[in-house]
N, C-alpha and C positions, 0 to 999 in steps of 0.2 A: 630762389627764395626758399628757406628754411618752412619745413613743414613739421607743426606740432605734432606728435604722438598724441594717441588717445591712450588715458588710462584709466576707461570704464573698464566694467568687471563683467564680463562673460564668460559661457560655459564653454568648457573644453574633456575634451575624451582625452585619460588616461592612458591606463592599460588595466585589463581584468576587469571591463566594463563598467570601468569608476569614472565619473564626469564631475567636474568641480567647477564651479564659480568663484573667479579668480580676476584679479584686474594686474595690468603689468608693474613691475615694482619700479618705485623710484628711484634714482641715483642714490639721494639719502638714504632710503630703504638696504638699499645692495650695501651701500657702504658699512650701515648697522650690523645687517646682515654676516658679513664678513668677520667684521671686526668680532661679535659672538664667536663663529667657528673656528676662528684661529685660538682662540683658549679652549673651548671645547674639544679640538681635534689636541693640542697638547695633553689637557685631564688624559683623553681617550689613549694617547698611547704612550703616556706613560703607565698607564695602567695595565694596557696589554702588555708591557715591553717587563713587568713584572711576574706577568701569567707562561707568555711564550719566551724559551729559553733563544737566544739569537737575534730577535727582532730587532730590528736595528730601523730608526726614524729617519729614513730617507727622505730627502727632499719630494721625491715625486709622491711615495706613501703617504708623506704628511699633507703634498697638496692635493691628491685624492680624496682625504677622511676630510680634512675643510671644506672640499665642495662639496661633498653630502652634507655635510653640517650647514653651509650655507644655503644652500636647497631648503632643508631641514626649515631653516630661520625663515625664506623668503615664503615658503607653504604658510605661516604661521603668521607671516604678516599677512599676506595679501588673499588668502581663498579664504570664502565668506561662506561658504554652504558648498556640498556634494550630495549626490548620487550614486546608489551602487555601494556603500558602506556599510555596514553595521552599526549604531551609535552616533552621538550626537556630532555636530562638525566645530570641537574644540580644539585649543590650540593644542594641547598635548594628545589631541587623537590625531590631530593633522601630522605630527612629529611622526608618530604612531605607523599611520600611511605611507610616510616619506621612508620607512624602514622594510617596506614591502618591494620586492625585485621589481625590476622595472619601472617605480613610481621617481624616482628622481631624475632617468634619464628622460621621461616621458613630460616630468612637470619644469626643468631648468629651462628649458625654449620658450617655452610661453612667459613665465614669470621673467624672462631677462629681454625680451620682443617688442615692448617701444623703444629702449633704450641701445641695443641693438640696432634697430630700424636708424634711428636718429645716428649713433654712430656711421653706419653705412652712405648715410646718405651725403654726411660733411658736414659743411660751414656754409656753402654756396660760393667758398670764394676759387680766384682763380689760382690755380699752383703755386710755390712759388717758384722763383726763380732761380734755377739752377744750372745755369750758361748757355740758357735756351730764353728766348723772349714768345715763344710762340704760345705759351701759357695767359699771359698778358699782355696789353696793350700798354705802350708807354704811353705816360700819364702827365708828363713833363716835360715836353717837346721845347727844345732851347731853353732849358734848364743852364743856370751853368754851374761848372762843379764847385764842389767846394773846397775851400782852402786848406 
């Protein structure tokens, strides 16, 4: 049986003794999320790749600066209040935070951890089948083929 995720909003410890009230992000969420940081992370380096002489927009470089950007997005949707901050808990200071070392690697697990959970756990169904029946039960005993 498939078990729902919970996506109440609870406190979690960051790093640099920042704790935030945060709820897990939605599928739609992420998806939003995403789709933001892939124009953001393009702005971003084209704009570097004008500063620094050689940079060059590697695949894995450009999917590095979207995941901070997606971070960036999911901080801004989903934490409602912190702790341990300076200043008020807006969306552009939460940006703000997510620019602080350690605060992305420390906040992507919780914000992607119902949906995660749920991924991990499946569908409930049985394998399929792959020239092994030992996954499932035949379900059609004296079936006969078809034409």
């Amino acid at each position: 049986m498939l078990r729902l995720p919970s996506f109440e909003a609870s406190w979690h410890d960051l790093a640099r003794g920042v704790r935030v009230l945060t709820r897990p992000a939605t599928r739609a969420e992420i998806t939003a999320a995403s789709a933001w940081a892939r124009q953001e992370a393009d702005k971003a380096l084209s704009a570097a790749s004008g500063r620094l002489d050689g940079l060059e927009a590697s695949h894995d470089r450009r999917e590095a600066v979207q995941m901070g950007y997606t971070a960036i997005a999911l901080a801004r949707l989903c934490v409602t209040d912190w702790q341990g901050v300076d200043g008020d808990c807006t969306p552009e200071n939460i940006g703000a935070l997510m620019q602080v070392p350690g605060m992305v690697e420390a906040y992507t697990p919780i914000a992607l951890a119902a949906v995660t959970a749920l991924s991990a756990e499946g569908n409930a169904s049985a394998p399929a089948l792959n020239g092994t029946t030992a996954g499932a039960p035949n379900t059609a005993e004296g079936a006969k083929p078809q034409a």
